[in-house]
Residue frames as qw, qx, qy, qz and C-alpha x, y, z in Angstrom:
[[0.606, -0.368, 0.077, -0.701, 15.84, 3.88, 10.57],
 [0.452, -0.011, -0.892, -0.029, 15.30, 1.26, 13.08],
 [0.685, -0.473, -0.041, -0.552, 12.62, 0.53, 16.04],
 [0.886, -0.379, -0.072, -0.256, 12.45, -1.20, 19.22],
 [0.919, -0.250, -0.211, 0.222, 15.32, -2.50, 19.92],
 [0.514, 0.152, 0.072, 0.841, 17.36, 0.31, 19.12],
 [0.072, -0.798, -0.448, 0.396, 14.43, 2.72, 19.06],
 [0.191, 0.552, -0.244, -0.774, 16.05, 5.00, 16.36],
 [0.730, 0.481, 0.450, -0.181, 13.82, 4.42, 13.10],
 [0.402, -0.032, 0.682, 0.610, 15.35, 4.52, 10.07],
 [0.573, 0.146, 0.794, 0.142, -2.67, -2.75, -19.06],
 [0.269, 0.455, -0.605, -0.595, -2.25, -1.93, -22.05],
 [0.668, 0.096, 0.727, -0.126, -5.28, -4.30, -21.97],
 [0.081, 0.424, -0.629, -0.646, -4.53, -5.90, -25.58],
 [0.060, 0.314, 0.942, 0.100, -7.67, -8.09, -25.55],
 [0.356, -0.258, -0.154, -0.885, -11.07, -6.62, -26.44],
 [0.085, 0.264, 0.871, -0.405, -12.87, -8.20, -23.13],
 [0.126, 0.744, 0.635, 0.167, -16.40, -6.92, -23.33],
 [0.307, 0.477, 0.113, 0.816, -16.85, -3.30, -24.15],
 [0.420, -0.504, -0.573, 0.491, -16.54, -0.97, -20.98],
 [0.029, -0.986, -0.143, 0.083, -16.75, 2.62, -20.20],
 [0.640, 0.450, -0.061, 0.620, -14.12, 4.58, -22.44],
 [0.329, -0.137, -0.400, 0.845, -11.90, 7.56, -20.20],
 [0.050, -0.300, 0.070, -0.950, -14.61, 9.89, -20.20],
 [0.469, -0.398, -0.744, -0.262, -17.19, 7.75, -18.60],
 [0.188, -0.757, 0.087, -0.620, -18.60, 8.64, -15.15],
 [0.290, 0.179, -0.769, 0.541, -16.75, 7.70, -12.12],
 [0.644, -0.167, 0.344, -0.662, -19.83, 6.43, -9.94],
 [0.585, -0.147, 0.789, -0.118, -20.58, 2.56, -8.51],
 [0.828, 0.328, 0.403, -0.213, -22.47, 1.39, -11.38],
 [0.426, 0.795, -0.426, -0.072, -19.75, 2.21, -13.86],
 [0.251, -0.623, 0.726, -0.151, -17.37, 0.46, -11.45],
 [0.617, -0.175, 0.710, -0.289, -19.40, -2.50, -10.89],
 [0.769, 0.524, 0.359, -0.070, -20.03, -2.84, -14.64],
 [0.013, 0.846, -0.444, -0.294, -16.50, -1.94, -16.01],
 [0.921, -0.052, 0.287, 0.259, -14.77, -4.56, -18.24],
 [0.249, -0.587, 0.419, 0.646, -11.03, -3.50, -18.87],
 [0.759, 0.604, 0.222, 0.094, -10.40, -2.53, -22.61],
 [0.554, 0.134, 0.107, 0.815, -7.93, -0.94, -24.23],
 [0.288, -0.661, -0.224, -0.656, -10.52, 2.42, -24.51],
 [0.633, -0.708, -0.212, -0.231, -11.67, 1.88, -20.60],
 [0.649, -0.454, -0.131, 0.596, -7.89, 1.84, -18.77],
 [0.013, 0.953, 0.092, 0.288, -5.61, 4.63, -18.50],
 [0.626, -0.424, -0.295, 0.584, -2.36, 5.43, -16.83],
 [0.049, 0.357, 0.012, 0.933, -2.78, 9.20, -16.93],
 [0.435, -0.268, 0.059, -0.858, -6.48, 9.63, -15.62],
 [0.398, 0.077, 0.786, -0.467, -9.03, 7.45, -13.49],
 [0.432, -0.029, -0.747, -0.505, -11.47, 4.68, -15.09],
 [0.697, -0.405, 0.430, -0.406, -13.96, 3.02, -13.66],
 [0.976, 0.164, -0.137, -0.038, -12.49, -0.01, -15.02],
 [0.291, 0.384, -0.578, 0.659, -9.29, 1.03, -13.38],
 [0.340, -0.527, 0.559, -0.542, -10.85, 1.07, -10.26],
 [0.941, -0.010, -0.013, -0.338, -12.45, -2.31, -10.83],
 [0.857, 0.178, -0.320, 0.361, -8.87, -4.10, -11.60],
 [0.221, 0.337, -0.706, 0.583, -7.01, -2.76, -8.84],
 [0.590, -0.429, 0.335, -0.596, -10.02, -3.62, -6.39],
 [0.978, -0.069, -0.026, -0.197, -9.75, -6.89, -7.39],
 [0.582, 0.487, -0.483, 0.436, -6.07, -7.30, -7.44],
 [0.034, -0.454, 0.631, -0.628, -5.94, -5.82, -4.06],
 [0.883, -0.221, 0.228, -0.345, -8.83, -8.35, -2.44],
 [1.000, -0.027, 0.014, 0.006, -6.44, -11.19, -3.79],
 [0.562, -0.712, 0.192, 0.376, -3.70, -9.67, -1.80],
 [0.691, -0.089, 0.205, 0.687, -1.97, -8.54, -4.60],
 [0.144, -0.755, -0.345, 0.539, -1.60, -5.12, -4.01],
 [0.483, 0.686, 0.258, 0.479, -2.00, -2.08, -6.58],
 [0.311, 0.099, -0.218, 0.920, -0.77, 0.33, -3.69],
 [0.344, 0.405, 0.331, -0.780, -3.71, 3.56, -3.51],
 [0.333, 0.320, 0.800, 0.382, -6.14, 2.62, -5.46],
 [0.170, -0.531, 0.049, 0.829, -6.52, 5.43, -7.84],
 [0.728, 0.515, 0.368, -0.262, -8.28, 4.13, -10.60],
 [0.226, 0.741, -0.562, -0.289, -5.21, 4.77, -12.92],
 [0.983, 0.160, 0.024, 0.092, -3.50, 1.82, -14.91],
 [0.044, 0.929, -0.361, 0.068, -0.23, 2.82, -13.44],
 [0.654, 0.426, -0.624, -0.027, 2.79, 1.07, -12.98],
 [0.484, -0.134, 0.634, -0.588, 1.74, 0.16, -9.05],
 [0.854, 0.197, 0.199, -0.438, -1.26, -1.82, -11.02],
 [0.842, 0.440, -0.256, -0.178, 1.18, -3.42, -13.75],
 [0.188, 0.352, -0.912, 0.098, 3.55, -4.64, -11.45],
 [0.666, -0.023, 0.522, -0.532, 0.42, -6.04, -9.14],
 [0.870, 0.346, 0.043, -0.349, -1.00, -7.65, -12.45],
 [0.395, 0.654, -0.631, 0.133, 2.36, -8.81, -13.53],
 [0.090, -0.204, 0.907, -0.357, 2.90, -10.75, -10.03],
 [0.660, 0.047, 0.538, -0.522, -0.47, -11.92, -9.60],
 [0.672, 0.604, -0.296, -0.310, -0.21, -13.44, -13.19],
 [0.212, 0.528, -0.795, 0.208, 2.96, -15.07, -12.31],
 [0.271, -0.067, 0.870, -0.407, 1.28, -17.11, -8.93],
 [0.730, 0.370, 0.300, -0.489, -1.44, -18.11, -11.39],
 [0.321, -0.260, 0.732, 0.542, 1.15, -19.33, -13.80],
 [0.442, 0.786, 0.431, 0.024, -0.74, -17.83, -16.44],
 [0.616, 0.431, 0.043, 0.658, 1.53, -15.65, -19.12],
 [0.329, -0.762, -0.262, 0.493, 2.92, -12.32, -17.12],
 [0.333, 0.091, 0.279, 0.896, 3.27, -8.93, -18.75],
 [0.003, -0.150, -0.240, 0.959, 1.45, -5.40, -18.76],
 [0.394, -0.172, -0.661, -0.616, -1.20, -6.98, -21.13],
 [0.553, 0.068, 0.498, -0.665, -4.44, -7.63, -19.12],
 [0.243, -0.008, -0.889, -0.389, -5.28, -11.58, -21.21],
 [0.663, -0.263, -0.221, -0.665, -8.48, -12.55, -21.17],
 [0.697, -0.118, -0.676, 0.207, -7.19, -15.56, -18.83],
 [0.289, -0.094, -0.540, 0.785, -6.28, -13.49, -15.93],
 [0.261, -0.215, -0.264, -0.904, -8.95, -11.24, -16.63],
 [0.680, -0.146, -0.664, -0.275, -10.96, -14.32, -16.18],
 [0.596, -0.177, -0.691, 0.368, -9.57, -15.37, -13.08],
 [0.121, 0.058, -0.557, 0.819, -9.49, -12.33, -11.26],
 [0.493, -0.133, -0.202, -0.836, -13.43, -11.35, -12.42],
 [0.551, -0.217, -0.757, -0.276, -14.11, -14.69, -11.22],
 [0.050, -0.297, -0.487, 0.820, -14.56, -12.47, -7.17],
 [0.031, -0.707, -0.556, -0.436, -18.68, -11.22, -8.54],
 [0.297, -0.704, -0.408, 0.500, -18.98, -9.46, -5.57],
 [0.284, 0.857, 0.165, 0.398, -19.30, -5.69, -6.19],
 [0.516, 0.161, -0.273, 0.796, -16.15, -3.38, -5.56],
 [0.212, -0.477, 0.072, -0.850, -18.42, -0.73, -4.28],
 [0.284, -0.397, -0.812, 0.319, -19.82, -0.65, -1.15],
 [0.150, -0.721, -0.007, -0.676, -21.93, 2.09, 0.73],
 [0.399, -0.181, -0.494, 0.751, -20.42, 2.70, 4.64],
 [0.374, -0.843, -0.376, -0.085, -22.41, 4.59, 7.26],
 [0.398, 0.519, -0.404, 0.639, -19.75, 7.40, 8.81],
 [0.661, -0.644, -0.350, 0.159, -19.90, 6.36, 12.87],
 [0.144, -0.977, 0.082, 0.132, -17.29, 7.65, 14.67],
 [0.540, 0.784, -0.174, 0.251, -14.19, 9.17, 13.43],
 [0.766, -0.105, -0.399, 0.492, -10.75, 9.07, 14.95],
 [0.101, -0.892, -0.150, -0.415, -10.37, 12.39, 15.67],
 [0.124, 0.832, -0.049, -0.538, -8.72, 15.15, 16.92],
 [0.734, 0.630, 0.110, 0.226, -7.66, 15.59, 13.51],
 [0.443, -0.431, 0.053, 0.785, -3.89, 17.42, 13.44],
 [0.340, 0.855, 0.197, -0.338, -4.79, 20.76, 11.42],
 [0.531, 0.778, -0.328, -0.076, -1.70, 20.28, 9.33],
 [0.971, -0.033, 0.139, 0.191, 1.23, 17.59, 8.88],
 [0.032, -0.882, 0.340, 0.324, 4.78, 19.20, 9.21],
 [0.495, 0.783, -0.374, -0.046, 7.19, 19.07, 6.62],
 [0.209, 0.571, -0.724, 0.325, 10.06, 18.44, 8.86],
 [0.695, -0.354, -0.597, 0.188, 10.18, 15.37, 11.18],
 [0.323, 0.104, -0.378, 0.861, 11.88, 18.21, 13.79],
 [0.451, -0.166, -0.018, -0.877, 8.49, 19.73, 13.74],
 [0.722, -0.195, -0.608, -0.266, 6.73, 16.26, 14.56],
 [0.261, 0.164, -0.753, 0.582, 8.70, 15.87, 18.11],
 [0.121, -0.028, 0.514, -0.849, 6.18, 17.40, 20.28],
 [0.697, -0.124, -0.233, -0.667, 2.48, 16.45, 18.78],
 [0.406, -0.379, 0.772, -0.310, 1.42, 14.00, 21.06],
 [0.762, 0.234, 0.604, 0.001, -0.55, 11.79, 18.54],
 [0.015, 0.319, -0.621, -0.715, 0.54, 11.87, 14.60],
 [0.507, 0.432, 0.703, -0.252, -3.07, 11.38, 13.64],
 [0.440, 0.477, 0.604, 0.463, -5.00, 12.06, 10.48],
 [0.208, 0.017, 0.142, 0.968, -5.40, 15.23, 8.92],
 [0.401, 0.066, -0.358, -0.841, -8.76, 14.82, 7.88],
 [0.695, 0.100, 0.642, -0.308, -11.78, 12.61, 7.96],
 [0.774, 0.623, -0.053, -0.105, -11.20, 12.13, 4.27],
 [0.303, 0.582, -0.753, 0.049, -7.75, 10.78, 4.86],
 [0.475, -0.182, 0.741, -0.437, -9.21, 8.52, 7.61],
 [0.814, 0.302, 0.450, -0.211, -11.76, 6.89, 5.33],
 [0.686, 0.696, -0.099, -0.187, -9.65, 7.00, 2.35],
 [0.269, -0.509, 0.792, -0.202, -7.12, 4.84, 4.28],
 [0.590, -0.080, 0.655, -0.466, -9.59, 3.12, 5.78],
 [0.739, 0.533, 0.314, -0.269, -10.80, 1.65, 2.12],
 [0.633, -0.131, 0.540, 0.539, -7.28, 1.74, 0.58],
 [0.337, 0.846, 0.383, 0.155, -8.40, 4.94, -1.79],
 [0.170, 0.149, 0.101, 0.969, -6.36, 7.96, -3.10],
 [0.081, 0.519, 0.487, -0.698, -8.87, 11.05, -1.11],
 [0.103, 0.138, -0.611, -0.773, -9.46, 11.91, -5.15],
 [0.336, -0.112, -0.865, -0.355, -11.20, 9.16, -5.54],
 [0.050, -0.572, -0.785, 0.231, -13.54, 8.86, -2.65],
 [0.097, 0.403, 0.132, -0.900, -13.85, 12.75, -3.17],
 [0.251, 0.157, -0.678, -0.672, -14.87, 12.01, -7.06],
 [0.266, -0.343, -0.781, -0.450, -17.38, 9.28, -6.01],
 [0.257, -0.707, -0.618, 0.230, -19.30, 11.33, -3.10],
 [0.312, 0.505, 0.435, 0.677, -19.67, 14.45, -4.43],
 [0.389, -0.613, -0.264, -0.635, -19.98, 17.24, -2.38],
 [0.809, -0.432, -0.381, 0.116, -19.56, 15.27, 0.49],
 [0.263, 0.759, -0.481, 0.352, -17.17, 16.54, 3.53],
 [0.794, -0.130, -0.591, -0.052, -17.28, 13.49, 5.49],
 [0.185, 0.305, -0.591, 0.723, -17.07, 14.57, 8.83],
 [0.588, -0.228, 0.328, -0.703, -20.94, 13.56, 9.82],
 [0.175, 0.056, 0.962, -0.201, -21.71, 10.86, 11.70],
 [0.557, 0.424, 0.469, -0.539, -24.48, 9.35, 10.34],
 [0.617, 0.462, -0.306, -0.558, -24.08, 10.49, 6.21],
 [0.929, 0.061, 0.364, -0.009, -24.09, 7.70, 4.13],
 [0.154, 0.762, -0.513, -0.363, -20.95, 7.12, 1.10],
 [0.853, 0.500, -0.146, 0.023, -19.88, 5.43, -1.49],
 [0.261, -0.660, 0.692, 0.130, -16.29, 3.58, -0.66],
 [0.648, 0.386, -0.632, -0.181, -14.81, 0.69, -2.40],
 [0.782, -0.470, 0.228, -0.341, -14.41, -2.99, -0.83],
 [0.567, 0.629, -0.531, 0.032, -11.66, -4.84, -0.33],
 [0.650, -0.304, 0.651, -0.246, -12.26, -7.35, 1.70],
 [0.106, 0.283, -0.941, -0.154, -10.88, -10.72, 0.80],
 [0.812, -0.266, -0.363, -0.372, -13.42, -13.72, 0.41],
 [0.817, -0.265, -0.476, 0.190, -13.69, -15.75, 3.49],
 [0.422, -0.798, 0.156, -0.400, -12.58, -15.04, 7.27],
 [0.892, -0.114, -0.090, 0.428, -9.53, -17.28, 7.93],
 [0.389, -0.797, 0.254, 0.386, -6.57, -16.02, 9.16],
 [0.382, 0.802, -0.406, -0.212, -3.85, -14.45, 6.46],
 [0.838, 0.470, -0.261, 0.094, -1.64, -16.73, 4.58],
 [0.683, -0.691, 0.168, 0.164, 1.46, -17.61, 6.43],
 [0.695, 0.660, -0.274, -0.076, 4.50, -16.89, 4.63],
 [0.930, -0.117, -0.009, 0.348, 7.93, -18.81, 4.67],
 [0.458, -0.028, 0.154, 0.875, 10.04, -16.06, 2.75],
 [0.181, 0.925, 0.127, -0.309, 9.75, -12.49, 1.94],
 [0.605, 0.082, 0.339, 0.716, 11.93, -11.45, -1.09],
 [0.019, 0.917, 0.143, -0.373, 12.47, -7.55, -1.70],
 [0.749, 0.194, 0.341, 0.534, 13.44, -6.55, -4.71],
 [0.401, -0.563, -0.003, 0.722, 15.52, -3.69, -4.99],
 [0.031, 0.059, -0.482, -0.874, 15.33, -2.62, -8.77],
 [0.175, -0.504, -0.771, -0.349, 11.69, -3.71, -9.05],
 [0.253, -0.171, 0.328, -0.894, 10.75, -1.62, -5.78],
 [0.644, -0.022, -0.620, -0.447, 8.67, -4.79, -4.92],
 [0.162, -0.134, 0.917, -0.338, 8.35, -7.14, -2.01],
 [0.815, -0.031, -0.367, -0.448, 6.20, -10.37, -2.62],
 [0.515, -0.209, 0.717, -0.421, 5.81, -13.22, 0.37],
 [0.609, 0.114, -0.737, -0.270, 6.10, -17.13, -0.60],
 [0.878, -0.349, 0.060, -0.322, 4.34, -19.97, 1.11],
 [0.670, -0.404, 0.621, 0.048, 6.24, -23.44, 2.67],
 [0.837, 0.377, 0.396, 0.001, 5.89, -24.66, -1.13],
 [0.297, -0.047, 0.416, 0.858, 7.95, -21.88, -3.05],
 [0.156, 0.637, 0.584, 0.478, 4.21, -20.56, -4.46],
 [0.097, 0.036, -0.242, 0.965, 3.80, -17.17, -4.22],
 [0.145, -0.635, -0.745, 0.143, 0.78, -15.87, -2.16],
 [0.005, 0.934, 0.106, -0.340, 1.02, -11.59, -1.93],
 [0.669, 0.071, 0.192, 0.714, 2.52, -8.73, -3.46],
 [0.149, -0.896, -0.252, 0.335, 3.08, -5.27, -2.41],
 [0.523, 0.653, 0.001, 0.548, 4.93, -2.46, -4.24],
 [0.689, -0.562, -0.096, 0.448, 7.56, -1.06, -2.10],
 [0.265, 0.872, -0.330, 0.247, 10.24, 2.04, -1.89],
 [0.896, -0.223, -0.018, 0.384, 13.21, -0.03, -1.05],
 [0.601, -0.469, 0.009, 0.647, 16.27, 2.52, 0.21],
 [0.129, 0.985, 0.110, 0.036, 17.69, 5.46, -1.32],
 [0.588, 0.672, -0.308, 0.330, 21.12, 6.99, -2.71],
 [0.086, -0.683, 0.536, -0.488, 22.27, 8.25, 0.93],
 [0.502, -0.405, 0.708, -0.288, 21.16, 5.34, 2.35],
 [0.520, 0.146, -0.766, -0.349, 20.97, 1.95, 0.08],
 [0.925, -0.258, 0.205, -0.191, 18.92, -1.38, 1.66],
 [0.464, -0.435, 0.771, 0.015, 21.38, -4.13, 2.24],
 [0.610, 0.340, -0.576, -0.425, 21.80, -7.29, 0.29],
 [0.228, 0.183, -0.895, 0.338, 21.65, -10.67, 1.23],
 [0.499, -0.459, -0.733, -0.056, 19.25, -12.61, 4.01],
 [0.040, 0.246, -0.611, 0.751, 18.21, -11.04, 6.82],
 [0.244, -0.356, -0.902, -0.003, 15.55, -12.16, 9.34],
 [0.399, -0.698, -0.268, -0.530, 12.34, -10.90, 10.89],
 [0.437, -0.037, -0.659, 0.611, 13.21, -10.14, 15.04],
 [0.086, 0.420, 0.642, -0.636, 10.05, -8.36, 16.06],
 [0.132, -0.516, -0.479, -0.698, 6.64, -6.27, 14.80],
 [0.202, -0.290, -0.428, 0.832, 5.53, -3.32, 16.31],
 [0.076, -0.832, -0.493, -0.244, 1.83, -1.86, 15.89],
 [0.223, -0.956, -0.173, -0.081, 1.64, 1.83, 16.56],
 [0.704, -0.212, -0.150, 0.661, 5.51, 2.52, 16.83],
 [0.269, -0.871, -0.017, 0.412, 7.17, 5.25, 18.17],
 [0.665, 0.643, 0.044, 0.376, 9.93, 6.68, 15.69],
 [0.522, -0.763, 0.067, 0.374, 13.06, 7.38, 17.18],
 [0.664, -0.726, -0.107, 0.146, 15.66, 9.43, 15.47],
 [0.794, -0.328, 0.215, 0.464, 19.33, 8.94, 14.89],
 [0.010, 0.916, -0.332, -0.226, 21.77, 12.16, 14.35],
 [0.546, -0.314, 0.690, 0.356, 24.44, 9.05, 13.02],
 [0.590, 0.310, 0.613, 0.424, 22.55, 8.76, 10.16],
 [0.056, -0.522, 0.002, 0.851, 22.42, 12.46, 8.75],
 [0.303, 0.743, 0.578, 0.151, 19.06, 12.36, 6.75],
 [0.371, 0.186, 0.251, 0.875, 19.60, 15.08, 4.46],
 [0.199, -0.631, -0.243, -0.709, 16.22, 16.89, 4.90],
 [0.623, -0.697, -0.351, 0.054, 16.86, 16.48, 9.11],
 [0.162, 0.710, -0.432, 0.532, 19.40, 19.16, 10.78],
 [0.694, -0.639, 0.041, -0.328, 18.79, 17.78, 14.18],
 [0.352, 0.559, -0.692, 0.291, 22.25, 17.02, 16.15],
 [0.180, -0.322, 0.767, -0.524, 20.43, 15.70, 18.71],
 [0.140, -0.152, -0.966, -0.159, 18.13, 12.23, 18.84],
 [0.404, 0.035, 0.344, -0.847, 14.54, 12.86, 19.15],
 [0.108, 0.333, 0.936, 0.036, 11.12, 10.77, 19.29],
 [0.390, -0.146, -0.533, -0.736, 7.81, 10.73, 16.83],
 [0.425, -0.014, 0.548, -0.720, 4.80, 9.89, 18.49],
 [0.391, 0.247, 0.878, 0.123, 2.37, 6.89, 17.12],
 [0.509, 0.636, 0.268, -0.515, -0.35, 7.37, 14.66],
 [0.746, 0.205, 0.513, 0.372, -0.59, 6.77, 11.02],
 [0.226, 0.972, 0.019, 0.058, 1.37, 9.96, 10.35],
 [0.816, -0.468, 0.259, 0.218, 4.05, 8.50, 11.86],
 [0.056, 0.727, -0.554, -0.402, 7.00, 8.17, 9.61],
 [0.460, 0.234, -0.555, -0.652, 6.42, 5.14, 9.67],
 [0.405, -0.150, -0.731, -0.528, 3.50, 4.49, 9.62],
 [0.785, -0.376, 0.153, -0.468, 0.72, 2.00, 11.95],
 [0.990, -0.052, 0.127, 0.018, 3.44, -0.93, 11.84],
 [0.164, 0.747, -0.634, 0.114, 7.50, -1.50, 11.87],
 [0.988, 0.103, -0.037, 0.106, 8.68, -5.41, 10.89],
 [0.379, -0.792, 0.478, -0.015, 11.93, -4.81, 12.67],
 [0.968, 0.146, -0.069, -0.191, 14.99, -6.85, 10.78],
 [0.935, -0.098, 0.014, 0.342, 18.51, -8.46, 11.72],
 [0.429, 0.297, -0.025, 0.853, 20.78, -5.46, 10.35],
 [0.129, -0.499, -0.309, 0.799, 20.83, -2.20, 12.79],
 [0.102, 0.435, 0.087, -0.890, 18.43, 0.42, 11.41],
 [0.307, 0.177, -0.471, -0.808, 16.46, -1.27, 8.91],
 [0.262, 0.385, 0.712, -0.526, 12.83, -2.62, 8.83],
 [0.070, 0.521, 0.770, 0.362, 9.39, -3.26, 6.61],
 [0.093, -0.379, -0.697, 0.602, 7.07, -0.60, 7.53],
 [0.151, 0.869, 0.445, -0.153, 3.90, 2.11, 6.94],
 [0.401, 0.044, -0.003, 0.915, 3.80, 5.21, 5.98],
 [0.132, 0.618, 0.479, -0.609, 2.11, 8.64, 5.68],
 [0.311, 0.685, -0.017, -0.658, 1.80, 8.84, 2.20],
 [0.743, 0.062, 0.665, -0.037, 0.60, 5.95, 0.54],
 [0.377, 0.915, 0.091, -0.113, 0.17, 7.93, -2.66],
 [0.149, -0.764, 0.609, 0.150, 4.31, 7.90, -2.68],
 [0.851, -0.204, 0.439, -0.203, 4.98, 4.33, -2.78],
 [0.735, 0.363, 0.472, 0.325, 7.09, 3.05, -5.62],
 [0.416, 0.766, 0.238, 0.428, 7.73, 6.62, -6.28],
 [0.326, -0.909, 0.007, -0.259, 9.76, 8.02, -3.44],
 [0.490, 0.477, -0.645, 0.341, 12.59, 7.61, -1.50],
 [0.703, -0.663, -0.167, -0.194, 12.89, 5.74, 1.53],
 [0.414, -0.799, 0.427, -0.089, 15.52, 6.11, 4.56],
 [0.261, 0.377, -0.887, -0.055, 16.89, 2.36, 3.33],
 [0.416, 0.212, 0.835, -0.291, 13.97, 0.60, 4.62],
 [0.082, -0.146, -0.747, -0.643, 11.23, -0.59, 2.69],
 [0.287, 0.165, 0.229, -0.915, 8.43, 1.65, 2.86],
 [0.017, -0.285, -0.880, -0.380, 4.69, 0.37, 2.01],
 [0.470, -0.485, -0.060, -0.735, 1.00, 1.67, 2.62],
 [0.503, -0.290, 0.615, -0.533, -0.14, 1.40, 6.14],
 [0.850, 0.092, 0.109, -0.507, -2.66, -1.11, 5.04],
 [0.766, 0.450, -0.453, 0.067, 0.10, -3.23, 3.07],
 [0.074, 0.425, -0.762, 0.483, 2.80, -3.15, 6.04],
 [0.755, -0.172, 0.403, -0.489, -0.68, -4.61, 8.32],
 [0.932, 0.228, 0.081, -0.268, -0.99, -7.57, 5.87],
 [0.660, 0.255, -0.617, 0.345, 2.52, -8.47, 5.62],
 [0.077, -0.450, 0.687, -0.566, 3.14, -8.11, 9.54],
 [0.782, -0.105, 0.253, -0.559, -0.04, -10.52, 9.84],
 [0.571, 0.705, -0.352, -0.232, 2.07, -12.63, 7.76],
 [0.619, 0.480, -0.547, 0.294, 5.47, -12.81, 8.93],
 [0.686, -0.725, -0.063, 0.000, 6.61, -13.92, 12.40],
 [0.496, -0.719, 0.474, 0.109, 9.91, -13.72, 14.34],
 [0.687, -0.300, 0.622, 0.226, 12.53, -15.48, 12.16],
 [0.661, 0.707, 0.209, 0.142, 11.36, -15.00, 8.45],
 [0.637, 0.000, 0.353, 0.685, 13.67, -15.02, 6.31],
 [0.315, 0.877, 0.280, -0.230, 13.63, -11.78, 4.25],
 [0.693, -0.098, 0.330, 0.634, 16.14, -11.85, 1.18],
 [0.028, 0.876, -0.138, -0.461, 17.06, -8.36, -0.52],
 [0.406, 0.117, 0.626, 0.655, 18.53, -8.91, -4.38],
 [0.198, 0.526, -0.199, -0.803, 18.47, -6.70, -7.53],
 [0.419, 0.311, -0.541, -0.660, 16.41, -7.76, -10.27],
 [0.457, -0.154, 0.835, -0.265, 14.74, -11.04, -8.64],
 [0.114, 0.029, -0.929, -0.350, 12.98, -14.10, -10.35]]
């Protein structure tokens, strides 16, 4: 896949912190806002609210759990794992009462309640299968107003389903329960120096002018038919809202098309609301439509993130970043 210039796209928490709601607790704000990870209160099978509480905070201090899903999956334990690291505090799947510390030290409740104005709408009544089927819709919007706000809030549609009961979020006006992940403060994003994508980890994490690391995003980095590259290559443009163009040369296995065709915008896109366009024909940072994948999918040989993730590194990186590709990085 490439864009634009070409146009063809390509806790095992082991500390007893205080004692939180154990897996059967109910999944509703005040749980959340009063979760304190235990061993008893995480999970990487089922939602917690103390899972949702450590990946909201992880993801407000840009280090990203992916959809937050309330699970203690392995999205959350690399997050905790890197954010550990830029805190040079000890790094490993264990949730220590240090990091704990640090991250808990955001009070602010994860929950919010959100008024539903208006929606993006039309909605597409179903999301083909085949990119071949995509050619002709003129907008790759959402599916749903529950995929729209459960974007929109960085949420698996579970989860916002689970904490508004009932709900089918499509009136203006109702009121809901979503989750907040805004960052403290209103400065502009971190500026990074390097991006480093790591190919066995399925990782990409963005350093400052200093060497210190400042984000981190789980990533599907390439794929058997089509591997990511190795080596430096550089940022050479970013494209909001790209078009997806294409290419019969590469012979994606699940595309028959012999003949180049174009994807309309939208965050159904392939990929995505955003394409970080880099140095080597056909390959590029970018969105997707199924955030819920991430770390767990294959991608074309680019490196595939949620929409929301691909925004916050393209706010990032400019024209020229470096962006180095290695197996098993430091």
């Amino acid at each position: 896949m490439s864009l634009m210039t070409t146009r063809e796209v390509c806790i095992v928490v082991v500390v007893a912190l205080a004692t939180g709601p154990a897996f059967g607790a109910e999944m509703n704000a005040a749980a959340i806002n009063s979760a304190e990870p235990s061993k008893k209160s995480l999970s990487n099978e089922k939602p917690t609210p103390a899972g949702v509480r450590l990946q909201v905070l992880l993801d407000r201090a840009h280090f990203s759990p992916g959809e937050i899903d309330g699970k203690f999956g392995e999205n959350a334990k690399k997050a905790l794992r890197a954010y550990a690291e830029a805190r040079q505090l000890p790094s490993s799947d264990a949730l220590t009462e240090d990091v704990w510390k640090t991250l808990r030290s955001d009070e602010r409740p994860v929950t919010a309640t959100y008024t539903i104005t208006d929606l993006a709408g039309p909605f597409l009544r179903k999301l083909p299968s085949k990119m071949e089927e995509m050619k002709d819709i003129p907008k790759l919007g959402f599916t749903s107003p529950r995929e729209e706000l459960a974007e929109k809030f960085h949420m698996s549609e579970q989860l916002l389903a689970t904490l508004n009961p009932g709900h089918h979020f499509d009136r203006a006006g109702d009121t809901i329960v979503v989750l907040d992940t805004s960052g403290e403060g209103t400065g502009a994003p971190a500026k990074a120096d390097k991006v480093e994508v790591d190919k066995s980890r399925q990782t990409v994490k963005l350093f400052d002018k200093s060497n210190a690391l400042i984000s981190f995003y789980p990533a599907t980095v390439g794929s058997e038919e089509k591997p990511s590259p190795t080596g430096t290559l550089r940022v050479t443009e970013i494209s909001k809202n790209p078009t997806y163009r294409y290419n019969p040369d590469y012979h994606f296995k699940d595309v028959h098309s012999r003949r180049s065709f174009t994807i309309k915008p939208g965050p159904n896109n392939p990929v995505g609301t955003v394409w970080i366009n880099l140095s080597a024909e056909g390959y590029g940072i970018h969105g997707t439509p199924s955030p819920g994948k991430v770390s767990k999918a294959e991608s074309h040989g680019c490196v595939r993130l949620t929409n929301w993730d691909a925004e916050r590194v393209a706010a990032s990186v400019a024209k020229g970043t470096p962006v180095v590709f290695a197996e098993d990085a430091q």
